[in-house]
C-alpha positions in Angstrom: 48.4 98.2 4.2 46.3 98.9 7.1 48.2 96.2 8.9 51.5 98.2 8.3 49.6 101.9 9.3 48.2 100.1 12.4 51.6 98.8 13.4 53.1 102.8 13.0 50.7 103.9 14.6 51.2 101.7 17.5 55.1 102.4 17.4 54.3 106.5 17.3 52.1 105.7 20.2 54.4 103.7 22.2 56.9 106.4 21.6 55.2 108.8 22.8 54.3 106.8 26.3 57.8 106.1 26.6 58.8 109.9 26.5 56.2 110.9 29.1 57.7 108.3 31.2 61.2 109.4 30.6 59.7 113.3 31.4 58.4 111.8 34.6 61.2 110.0 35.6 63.7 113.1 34.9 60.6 115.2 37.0 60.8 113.1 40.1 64.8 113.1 39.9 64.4 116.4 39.9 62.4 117.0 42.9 64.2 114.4 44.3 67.6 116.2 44.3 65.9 119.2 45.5 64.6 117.4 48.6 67.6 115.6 49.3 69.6 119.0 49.3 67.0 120.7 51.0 67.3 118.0 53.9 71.0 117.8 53.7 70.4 122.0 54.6 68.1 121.4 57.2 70.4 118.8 58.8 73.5 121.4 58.6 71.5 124.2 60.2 70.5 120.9 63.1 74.3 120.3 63.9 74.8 123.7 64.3 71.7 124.8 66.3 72.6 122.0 68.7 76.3 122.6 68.5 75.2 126.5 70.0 72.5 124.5 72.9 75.2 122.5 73.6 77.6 125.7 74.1 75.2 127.6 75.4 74.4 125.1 78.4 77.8 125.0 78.9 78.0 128.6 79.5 75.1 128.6 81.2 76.6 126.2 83.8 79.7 128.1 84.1 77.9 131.0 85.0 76.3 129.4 87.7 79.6 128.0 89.4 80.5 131.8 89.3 77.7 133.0 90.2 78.1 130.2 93.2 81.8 131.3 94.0 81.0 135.0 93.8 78.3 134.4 97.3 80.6 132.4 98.7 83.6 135.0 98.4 80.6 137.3 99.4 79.7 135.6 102.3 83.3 135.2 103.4 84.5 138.6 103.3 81.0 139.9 105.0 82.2 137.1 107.8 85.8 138.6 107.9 85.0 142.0 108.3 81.9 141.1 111.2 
């Protein structure tokens, strides 16, 4: 008899470690998935910040070249009308 109440007793208990490791295991899923979307968000909002560097040095060098052919023009019609 106590042989029997022993062995349930172990079962319940063994039960019971095997749901808390099933809660765990569906806890760190969890925060898993949230991490994994919260870095696929982080690298979206990457691409795009260096998507608008990239177009802003772009611009930035464009500007320059016009800024460039603006003096010379500049220069050229100061020259002309010396």
């Amino acid at each position: 008899m106590n042989s029997q109440v022993s062995k349930e007793q172990f079962i319940q208990q063994f039960e019971n470690i095997v749901d808390g490791v099933r809660q765990n295991k569906y806890k760190v899923e969890q925060r898993r998935n949230s991490e994994k979307f919260q870095r696929d968000q982080l690298s979206n909002q990457l691409t795009s910040l260096l998507e608008q560097q990239r177009q802003y040095v772009m611009a930035q060098k464009q500007l320059s070249a016009e800024c460039h052919n603006y003096e010379t023009l500049l220069k050229q019609a100061q020259n002309s009308t010396s």
